[in-house]
C-alpha positions as YAML, in Angstrom:
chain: A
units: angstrom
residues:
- id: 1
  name: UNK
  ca: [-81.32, -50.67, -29.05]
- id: 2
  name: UNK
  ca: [-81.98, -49.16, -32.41]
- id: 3
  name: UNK
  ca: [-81.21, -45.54, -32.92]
- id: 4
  name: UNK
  ca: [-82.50, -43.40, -35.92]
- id: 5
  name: UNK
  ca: [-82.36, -39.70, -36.62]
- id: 6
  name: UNK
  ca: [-84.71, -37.09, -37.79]
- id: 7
  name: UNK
  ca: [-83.21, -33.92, -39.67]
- id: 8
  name: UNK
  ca: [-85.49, -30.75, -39.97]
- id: 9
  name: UNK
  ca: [-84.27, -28.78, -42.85]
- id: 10
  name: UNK
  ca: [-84.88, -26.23, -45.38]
- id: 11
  name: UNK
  ca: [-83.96, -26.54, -48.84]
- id: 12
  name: UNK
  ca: [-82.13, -23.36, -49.45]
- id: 13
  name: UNK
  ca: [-79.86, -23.98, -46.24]
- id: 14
  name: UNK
  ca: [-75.95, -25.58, -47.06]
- id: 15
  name: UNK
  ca: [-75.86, -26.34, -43.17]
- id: 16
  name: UNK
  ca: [-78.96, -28.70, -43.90]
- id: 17
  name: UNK
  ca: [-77.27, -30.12, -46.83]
- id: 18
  name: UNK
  ca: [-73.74, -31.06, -45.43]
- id: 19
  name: UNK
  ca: [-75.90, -32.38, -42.00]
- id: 20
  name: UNK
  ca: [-77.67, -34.77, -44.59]
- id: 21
  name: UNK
  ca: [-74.71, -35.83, -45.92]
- id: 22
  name: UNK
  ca: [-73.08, -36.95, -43.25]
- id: 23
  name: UNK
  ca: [-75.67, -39.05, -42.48]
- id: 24
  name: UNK
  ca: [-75.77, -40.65, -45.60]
- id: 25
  name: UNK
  ca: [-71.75, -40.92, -45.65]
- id: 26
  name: UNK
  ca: [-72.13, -42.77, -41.91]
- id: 27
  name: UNK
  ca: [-74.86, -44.85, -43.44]
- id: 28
  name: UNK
  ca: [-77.31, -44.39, -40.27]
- id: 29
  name: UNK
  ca: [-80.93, -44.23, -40.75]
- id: 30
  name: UNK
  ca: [-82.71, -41.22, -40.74]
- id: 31
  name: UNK
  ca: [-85.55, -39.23, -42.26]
- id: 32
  name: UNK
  ca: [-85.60, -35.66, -43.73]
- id: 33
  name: UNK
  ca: [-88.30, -33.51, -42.65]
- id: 34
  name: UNK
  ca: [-88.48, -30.44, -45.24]
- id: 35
  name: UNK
  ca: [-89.83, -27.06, -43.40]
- id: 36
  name: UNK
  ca: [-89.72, -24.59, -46.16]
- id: 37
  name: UNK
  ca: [-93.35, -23.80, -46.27]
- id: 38
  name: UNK
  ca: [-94.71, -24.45, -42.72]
- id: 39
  name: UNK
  ca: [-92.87, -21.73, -40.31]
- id: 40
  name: UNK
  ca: [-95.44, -22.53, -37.73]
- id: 41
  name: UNK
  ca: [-93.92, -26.08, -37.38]
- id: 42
  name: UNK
  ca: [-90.22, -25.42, -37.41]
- id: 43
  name: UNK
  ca: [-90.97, -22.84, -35.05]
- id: 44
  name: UNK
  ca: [-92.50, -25.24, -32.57]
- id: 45
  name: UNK
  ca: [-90.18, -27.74, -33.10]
- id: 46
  name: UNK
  ca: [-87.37, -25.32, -32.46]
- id: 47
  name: UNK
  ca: [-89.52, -24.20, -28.86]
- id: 48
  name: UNK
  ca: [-89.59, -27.88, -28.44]
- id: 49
  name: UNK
  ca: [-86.00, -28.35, -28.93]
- id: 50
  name: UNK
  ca: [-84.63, -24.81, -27.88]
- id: 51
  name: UNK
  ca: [-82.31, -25.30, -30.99]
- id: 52
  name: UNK
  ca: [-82.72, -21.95, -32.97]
- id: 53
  name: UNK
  ca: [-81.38, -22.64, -36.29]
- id: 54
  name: UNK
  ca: [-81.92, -25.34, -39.08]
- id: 55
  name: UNK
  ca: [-81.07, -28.31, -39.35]
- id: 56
  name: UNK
  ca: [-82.11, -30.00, -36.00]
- id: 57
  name: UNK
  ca: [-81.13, -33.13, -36.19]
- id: 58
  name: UNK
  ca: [-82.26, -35.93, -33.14]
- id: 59
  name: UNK
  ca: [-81.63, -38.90, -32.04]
- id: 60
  name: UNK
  ca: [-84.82, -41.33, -31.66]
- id: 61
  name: UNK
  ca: [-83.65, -44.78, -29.90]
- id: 62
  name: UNK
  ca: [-86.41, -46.71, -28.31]
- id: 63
  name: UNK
  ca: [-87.51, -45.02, -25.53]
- id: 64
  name: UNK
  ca: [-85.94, -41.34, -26.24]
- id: 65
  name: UNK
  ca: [-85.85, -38.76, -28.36]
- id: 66
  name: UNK
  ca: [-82.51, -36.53, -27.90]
- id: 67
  name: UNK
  ca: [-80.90, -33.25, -29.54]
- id: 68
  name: UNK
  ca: [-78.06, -33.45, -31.33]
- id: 69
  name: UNK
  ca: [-78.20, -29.83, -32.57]
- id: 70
  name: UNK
  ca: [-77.09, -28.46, -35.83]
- id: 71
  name: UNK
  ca: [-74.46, -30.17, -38.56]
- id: 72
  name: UNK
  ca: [-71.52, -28.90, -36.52]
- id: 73
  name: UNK
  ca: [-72.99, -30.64, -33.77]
- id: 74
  name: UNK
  ca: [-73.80, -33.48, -35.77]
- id: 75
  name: UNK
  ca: [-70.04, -34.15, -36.91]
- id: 76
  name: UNK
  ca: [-68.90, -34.18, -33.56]
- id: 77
  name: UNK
  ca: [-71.27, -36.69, -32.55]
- id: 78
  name: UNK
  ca: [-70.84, -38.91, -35.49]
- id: 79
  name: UNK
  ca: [-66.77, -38.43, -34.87]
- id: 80
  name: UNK
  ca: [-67.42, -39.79, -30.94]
- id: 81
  name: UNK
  ca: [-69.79, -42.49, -32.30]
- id: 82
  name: UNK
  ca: [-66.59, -43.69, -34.63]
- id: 83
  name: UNK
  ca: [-64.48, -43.48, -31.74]
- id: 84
  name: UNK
  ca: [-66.55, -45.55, -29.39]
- id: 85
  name: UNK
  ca: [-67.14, -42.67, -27.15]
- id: 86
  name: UNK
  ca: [-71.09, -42.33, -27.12]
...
């Protein structure tokens, strides 16, 4: 099973920054999805996801897509997924 992640952003946000980062750091594939000039989008995908606040980052693998949340989120995840515990 081959999991990616997809990390809604806006430029201007540091929480969107250091969420990219640790991606790159933990050398997983993702994609960057830049909002800053559709609100209509991020707002659906934050209905879809019920996450409020940039970034979302998900998980895709290949049959699911699931929330991870924001960058705090996101370390705590990556921290588990170094630990063997997800």
């Amino acid at each position: 099973m081959s999991k990616r992640y997809s990390v809604y952003v806006e430029t201007h946000c540091r929480f969107c920054k250091k969420a990219v980062a640790l991606l790159e750091e933990s050398k997983l594939p993702f994609i960057v999805v830049v909002t800053d000039k559709n609100e209509e989008f991020l707002n659906e995908i934050k209905q879809q996801t019920g996450h409020k606040t940039v970034p979302i980052i998900l998980e895709h693998d290949d049959n699911n897509v699931r929330l991870i949340g924001g960058s705090d989120n996101l370390e705590q995840y990556l921290t588990e997924l170094k630990n063997g515990s997800n």
